[in-house]
Biopython code that builds the backbone (N, CA, C, O; Angstrom):
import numpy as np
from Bio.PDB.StructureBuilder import StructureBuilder

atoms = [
    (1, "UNK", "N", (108.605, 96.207, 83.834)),
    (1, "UNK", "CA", (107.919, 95.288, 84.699)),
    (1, "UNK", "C", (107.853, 93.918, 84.034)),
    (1, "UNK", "O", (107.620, 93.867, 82.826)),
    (2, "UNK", "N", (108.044, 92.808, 84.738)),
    (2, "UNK", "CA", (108.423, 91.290, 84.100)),
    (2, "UNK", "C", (106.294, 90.841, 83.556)),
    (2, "UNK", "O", (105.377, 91.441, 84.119)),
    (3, "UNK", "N", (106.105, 90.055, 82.758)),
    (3, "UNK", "CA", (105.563, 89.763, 82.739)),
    (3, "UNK", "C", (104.433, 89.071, 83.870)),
    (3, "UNK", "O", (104.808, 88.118, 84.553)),
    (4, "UNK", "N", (102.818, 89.701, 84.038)),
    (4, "UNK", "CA", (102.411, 89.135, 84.656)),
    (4, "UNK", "C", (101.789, 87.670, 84.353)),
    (4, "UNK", "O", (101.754, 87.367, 83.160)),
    (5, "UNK", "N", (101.292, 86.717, 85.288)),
    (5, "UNK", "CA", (100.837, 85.360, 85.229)),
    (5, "UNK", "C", (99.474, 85.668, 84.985)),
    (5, "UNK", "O", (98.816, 86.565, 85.513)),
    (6, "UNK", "N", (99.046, 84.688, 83.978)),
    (6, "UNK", "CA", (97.539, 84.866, 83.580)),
    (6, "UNK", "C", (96.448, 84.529, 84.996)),
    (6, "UNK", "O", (96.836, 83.872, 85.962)),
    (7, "UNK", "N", (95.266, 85.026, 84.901)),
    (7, "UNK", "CA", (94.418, 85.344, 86.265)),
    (7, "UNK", "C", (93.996, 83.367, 86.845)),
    (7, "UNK", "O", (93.632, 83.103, 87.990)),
    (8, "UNK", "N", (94.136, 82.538, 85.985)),
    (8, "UNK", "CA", (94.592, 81.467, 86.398)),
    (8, "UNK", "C", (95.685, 80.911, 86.797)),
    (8, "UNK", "O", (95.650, 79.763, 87.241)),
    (9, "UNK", "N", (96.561, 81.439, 86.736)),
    (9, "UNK", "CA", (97.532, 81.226, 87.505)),
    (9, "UNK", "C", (97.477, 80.783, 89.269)),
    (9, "UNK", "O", (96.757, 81.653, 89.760)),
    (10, "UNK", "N", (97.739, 80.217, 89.934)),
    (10, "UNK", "CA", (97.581, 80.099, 91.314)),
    (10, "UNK", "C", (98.638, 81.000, 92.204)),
    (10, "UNK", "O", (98.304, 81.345, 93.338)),
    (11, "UNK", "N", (99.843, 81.349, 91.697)),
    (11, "UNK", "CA", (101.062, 81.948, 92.040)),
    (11, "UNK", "C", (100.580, 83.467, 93.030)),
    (11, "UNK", "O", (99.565, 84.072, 92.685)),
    (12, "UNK", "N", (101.300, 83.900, 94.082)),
    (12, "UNK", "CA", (101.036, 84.884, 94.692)),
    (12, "UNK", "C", (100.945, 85.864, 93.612)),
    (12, "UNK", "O", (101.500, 85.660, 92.533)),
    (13, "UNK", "N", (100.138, 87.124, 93.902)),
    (13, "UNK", "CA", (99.472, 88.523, 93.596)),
    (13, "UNK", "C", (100.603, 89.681, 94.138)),
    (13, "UNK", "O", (100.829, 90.783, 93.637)),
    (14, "UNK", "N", (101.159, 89.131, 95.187)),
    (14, "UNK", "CA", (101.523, 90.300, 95.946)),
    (14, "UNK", "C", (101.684, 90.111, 97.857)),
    (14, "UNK", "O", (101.034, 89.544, 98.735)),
    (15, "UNK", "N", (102.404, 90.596, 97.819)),
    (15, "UNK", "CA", (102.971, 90.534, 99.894)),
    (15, "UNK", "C", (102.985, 91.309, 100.316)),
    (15, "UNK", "O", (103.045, 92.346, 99.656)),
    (16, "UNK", "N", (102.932, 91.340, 101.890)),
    (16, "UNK", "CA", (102.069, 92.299, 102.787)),
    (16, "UNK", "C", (103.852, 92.936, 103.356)),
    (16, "UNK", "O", (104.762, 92.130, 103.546)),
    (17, "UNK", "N", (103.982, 93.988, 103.486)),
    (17, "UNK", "CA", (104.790, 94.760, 104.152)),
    (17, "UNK", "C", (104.577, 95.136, 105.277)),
    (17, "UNK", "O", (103.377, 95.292, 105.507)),
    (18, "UNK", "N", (105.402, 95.403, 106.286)),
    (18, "UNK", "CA", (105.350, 96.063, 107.172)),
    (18, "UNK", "C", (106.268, 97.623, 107.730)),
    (18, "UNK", "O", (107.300, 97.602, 108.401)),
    (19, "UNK", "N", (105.592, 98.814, 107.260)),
    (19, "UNK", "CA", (106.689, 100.217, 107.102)),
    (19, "UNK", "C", (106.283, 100.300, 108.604)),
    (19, "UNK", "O", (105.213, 100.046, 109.157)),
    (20, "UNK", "N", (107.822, 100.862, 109.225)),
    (20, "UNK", "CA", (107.953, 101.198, 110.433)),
    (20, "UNK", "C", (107.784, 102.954, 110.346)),
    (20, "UNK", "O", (108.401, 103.637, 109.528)),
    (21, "UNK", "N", (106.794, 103.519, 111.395)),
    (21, "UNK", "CA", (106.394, 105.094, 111.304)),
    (21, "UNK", "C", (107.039, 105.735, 113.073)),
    (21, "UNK", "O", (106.938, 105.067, 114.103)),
    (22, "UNK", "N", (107.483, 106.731, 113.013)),
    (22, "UNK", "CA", (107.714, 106.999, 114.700)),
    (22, "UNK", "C", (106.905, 107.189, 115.137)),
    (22, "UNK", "O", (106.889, 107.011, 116.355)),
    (23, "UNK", "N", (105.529, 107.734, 114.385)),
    (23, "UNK", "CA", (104.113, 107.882, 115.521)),
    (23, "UNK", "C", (103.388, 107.122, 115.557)),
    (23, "UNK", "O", (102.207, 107.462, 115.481)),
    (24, "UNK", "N", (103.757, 105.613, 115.699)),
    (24, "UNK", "CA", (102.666, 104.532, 115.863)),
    (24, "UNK", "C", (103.917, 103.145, 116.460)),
    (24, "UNK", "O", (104.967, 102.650, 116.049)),
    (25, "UNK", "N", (102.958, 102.979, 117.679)),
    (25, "UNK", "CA", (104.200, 101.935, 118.183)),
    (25, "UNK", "C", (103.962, 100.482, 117.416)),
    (25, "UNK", "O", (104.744, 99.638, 117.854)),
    (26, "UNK", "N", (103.037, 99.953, 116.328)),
    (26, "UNK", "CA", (103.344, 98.754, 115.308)),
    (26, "UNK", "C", (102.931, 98.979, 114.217)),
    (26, "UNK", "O", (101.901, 99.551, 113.861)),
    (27, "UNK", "N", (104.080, 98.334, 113.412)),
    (27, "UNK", "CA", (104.306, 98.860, 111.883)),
    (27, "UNK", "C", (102.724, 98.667, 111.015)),
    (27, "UNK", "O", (101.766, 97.986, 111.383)),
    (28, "UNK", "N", (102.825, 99.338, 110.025)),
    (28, "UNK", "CA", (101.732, 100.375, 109.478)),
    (28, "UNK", "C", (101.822, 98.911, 108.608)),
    (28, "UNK", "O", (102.941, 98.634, 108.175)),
    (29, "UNK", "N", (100.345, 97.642, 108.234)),
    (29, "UNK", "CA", (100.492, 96.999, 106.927)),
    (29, "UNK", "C", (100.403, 97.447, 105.680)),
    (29, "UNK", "O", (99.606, 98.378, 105.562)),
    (30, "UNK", "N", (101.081, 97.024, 104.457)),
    (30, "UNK", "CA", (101.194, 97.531, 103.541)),
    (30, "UNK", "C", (101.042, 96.295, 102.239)),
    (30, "UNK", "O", (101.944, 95.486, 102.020)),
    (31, "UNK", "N", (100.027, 96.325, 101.625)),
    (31, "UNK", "CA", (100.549, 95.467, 100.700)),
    (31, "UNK", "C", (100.778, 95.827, 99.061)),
    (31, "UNK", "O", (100.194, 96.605, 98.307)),
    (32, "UNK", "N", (101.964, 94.841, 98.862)),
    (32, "UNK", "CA", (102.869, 95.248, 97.592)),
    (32, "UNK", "C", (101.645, 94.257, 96.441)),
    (32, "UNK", "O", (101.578, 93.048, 96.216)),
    (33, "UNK", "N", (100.802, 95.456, 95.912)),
    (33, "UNK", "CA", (100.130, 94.430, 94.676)),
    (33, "UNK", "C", (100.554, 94.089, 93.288)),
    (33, "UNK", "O", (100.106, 94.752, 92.353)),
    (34, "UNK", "N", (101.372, 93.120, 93.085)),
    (34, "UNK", "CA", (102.579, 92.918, 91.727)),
    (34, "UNK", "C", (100.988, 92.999, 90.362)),
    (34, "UNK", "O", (100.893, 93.603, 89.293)),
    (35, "UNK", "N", (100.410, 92.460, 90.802)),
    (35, "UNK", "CA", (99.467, 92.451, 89.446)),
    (35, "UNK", "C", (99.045, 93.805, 89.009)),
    (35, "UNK", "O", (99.231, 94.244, 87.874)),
    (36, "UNK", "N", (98.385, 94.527, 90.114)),
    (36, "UNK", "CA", (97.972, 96.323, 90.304)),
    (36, "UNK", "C", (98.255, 97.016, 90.091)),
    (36, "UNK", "O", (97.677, 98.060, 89.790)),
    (37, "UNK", "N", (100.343, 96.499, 90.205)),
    (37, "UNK", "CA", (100.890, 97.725, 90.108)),
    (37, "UNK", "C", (101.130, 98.716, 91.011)),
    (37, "UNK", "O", (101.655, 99.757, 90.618)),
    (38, "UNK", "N", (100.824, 98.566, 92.195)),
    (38, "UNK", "CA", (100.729, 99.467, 93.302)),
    (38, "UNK", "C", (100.767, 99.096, 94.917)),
    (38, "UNK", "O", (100.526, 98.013, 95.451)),
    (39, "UNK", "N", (101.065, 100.078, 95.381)),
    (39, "UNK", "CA", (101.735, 99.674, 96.599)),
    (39, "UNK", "C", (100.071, 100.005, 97.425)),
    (39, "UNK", "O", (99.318, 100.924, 97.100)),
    (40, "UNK", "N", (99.914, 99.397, 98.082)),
    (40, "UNK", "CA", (97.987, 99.773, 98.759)),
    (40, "UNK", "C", (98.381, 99.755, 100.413)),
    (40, "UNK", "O", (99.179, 98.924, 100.848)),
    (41, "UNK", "N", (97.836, 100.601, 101.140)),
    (41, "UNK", "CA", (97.819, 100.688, 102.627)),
    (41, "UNK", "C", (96.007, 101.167, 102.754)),
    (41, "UNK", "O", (95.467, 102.166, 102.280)),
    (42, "UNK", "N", (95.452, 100.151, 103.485)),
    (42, "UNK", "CA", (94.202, 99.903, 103.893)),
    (42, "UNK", "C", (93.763, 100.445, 105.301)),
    (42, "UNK", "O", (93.701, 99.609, 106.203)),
    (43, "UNK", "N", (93.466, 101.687, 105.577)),
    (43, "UNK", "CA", (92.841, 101.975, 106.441)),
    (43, "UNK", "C", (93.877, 102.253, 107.860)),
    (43, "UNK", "O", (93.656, 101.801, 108.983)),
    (44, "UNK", "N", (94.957, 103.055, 107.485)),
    (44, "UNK", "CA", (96.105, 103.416, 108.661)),
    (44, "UNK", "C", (95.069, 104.165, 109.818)),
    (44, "UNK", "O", (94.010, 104.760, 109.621)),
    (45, "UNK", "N", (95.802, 103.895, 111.104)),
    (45, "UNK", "CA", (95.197, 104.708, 112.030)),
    (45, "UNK", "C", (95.290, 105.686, 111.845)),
    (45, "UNK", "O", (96.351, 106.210, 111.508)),
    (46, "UNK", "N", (93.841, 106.488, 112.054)),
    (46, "UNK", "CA", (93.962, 107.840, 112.085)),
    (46, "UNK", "C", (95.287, 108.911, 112.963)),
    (46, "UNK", "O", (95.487, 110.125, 112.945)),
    (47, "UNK", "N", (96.035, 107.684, 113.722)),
    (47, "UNK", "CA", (97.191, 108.941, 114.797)),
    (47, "UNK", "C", (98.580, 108.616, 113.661)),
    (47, "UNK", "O", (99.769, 108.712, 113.965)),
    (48, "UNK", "N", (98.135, 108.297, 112.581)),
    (48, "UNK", "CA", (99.639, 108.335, 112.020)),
    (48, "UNK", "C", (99.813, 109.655, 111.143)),
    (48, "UNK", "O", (98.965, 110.245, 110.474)),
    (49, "UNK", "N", (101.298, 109.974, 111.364)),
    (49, "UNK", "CA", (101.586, 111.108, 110.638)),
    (49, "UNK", "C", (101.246, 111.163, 109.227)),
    (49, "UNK", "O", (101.976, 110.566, 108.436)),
    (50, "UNK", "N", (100.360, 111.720, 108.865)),
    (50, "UNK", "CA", (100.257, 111.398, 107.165)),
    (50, "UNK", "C", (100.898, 111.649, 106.531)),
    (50, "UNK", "O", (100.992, 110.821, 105.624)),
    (51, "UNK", "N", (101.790, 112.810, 106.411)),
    (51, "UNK", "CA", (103.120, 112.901, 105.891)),
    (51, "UNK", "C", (104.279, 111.916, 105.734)),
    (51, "UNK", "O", (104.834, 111.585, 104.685)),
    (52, "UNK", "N", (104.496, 111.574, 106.788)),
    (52, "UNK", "CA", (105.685, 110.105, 107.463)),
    (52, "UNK", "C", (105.199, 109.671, 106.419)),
    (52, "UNK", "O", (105.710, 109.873, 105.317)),
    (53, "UNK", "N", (103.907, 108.863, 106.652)),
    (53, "UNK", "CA", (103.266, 107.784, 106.110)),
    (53, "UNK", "C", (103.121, 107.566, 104.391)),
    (53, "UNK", "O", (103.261, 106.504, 103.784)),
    (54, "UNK", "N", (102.843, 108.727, 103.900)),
    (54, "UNK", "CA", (102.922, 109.179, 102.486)),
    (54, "UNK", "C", (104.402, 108.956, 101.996)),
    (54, "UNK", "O", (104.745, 108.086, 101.195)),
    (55, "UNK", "N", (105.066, 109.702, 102.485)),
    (55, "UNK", "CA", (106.587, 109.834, 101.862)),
    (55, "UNK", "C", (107.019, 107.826, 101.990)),
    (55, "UNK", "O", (107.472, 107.151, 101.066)),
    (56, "UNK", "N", (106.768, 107.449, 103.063)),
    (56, "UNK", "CA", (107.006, 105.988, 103.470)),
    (56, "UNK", "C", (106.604, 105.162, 102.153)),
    (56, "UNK", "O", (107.433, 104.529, 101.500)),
    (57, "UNK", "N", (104.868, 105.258, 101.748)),
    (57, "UNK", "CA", (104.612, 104.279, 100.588)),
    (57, "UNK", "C", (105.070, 104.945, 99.278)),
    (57, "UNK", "O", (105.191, 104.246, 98.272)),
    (58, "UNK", "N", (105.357, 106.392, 99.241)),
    (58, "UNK", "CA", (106.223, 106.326, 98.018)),
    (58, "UNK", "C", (107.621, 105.852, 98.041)),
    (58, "UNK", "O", (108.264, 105.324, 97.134)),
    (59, "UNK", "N", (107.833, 106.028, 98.776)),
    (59, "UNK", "CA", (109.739, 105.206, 98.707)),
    (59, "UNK", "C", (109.034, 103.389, 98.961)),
    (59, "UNK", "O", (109.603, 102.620, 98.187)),
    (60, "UNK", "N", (108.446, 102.995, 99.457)),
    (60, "UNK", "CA", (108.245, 101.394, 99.267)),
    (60, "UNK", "C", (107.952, 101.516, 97.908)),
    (60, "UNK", "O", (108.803, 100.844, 97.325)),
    (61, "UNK", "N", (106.815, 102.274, 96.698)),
    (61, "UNK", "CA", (106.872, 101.737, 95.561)),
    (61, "UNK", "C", (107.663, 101.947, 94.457)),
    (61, "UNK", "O", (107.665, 101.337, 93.388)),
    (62, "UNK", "N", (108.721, 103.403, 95.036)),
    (62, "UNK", "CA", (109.809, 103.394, 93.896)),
    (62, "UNK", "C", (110.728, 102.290, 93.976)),
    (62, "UNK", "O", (111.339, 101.817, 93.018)),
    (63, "UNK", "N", (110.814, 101.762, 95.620)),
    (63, "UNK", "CA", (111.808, 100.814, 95.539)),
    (63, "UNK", "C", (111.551, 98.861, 95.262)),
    (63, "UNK", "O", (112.276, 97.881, 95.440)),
    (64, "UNK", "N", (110.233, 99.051, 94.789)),
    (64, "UNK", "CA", (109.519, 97.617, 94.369)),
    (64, "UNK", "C", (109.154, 97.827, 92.811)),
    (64, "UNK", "O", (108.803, 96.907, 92.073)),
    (65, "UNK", "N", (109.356, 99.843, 92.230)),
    (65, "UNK", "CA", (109.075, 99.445, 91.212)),
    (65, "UNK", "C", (107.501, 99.482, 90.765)),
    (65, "UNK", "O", (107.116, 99.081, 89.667)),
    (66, "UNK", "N", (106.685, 100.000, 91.736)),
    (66, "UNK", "CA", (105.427, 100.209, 91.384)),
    (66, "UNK", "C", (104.752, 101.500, 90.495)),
    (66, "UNK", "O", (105.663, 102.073, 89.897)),
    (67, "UNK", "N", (103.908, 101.898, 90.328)),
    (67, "UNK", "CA", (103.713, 103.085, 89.280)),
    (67, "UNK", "C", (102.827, 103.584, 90.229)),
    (67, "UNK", "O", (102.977, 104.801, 90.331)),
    (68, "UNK", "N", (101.656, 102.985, 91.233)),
    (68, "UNK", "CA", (100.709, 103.558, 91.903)),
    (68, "UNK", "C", (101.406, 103.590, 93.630)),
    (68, "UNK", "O", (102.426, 103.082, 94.096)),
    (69, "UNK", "N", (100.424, 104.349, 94.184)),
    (69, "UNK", "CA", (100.257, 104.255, 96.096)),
    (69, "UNK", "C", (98.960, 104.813, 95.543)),
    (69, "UNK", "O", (98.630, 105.725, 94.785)),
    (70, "UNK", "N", (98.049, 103.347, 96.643)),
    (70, "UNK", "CA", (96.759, 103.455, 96.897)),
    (70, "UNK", "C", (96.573, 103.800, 98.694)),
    (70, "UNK", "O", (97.043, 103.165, 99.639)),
    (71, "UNK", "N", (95.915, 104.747, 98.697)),
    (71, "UNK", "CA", (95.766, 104.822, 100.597)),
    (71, "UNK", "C", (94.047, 105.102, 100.899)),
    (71, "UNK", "O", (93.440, 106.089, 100.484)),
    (72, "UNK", "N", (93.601, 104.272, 101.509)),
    (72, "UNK", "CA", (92.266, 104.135, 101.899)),
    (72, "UNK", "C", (92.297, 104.272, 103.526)),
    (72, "UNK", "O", (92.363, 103.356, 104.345)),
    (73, "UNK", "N", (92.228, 105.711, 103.766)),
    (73, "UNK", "CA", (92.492, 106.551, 105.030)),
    (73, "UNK", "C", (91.268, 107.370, 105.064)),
    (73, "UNK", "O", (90.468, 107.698, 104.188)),
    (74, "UNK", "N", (91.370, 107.654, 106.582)),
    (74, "UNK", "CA", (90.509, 108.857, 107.175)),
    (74, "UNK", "C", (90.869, 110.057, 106.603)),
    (74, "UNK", "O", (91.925, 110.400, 106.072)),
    (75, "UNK", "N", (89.575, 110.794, 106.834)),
    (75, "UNK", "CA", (89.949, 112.762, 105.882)),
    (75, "UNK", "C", (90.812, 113.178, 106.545)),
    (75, "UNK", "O", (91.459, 114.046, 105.959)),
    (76, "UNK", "N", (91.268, 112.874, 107.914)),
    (76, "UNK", "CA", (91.935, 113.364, 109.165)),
    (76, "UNK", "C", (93.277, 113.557, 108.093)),
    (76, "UNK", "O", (93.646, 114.669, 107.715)),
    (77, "UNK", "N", (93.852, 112.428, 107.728)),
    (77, "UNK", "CA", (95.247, 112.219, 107.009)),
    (77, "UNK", "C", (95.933, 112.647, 105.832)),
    (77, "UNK", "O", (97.095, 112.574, 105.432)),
    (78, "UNK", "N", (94.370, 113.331, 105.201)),
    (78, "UNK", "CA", (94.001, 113.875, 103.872)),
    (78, "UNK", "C", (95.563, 115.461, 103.670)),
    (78, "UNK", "O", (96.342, 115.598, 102.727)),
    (79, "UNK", "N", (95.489, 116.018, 104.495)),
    (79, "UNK", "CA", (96.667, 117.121, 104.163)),
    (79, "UNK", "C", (97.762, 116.632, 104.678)),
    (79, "UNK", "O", (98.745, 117.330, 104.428)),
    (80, "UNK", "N", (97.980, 115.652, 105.335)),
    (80, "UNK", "CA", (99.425, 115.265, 105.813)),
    (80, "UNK", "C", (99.950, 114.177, 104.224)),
    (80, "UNK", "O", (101.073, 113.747, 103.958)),
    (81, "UNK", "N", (98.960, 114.051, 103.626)),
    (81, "UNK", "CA", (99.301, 112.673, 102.159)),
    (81, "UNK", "C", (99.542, 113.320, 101.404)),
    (81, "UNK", "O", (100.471, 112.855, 100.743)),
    (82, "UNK", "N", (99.054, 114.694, 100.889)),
    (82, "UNK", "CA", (99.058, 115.537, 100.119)),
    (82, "UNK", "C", (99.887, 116.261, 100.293)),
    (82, "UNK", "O", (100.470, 116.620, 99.270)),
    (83, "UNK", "N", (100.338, 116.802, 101.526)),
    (83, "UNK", "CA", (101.872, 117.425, 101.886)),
    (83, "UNK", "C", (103.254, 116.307, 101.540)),
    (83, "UNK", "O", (104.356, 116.790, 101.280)),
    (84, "UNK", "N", (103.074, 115.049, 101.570)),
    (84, "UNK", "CA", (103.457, 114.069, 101.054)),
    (84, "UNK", "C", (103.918, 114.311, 99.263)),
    (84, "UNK", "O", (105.067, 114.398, 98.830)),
    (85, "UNK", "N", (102.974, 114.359, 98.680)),
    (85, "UNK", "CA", (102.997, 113.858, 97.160)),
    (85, "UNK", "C", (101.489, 113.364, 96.423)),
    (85, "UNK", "O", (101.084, 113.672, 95.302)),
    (86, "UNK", "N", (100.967, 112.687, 97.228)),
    (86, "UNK", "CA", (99.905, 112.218, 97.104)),
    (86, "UNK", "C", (98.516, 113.147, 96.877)),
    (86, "UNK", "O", (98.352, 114.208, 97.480)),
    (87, "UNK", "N", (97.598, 112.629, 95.973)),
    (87, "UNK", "CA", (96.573, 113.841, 95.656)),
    (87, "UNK", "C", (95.275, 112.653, 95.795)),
    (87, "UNK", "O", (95.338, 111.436, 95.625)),
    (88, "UNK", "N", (94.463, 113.249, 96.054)),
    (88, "UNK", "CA", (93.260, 112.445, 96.483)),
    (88, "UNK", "C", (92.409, 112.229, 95.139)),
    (88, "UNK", "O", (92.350, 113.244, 94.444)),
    (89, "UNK", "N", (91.719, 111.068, 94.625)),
    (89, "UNK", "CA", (91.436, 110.713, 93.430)),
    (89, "UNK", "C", (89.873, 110.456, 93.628)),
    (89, "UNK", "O", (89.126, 110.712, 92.683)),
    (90, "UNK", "N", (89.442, 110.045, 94.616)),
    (90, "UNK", "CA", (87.976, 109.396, 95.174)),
    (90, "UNK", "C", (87.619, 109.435, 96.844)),
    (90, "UNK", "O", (88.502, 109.438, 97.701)),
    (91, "UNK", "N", (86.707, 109.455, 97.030)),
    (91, "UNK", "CA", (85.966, 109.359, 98.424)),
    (91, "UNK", "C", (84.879, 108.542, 98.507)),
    (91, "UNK", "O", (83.919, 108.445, 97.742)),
    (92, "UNK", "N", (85.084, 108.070, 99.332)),
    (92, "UNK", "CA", (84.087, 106.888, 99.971)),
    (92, "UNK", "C", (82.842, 107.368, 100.745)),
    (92, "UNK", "O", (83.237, 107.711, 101.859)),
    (93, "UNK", "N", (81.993, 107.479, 100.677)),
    (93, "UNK", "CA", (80.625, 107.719, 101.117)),
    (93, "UNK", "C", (80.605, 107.114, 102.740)),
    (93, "UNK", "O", (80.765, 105.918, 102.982)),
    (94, "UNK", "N", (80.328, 108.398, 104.040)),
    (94, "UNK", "CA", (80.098, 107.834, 105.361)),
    (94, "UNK", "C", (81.349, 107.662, 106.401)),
    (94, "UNK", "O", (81.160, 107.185, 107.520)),
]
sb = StructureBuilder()
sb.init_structure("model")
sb.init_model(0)
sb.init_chain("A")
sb.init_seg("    ")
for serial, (resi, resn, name, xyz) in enumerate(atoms, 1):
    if name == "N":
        sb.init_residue(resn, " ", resi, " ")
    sb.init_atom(name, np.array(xyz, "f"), 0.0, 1.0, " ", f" {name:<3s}", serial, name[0])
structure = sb.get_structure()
């Protein structure tokens, strides 16, 4: 990974993606966090395949090169992420 810019730096953090899913008619946002390290998807609709969706942000961060996928989703999505690759680390209260 190239060196990051010190937290003064003004230079972008990171850009927003857009992964296309077949069970949602507009693409799922995604953003690529270069400082983080990780690819983050914030709150997908609950009607997306969590599987699709999982396998989707791991191929966006092998192919940017990231080490993490952060997903801040409903429990609904919880065995379709995990059928994915993905293992659940924390829960949010409510």
């Amino acid at each position: 990974m190239d060196a990051l810019p010190p937290p003064s730096d003004p230079s972008p953090r990171g850009e927003t993606l857009s992964i296309d899913l077949p069970s949602l008619p507009a693409p799922v946002r995604v953003q690529d966090d270069f400082y983080s390290d990780r690819v983050r998807c914030d709150h997908p609709p609950a009607s997306v395949d969590g599987e699709a969706l999982g396998e989707a942000l791991i191929d966006a961060a092998a192919a940017r090169d990231r080490s993490r996928v952060v997903v801040l989703a409903p429990a609904a999505l919880g065995p379709g992420l995990e059928a994915a690759g993905l293992s659940e680390e924390a829960r949010i209260p409510g």
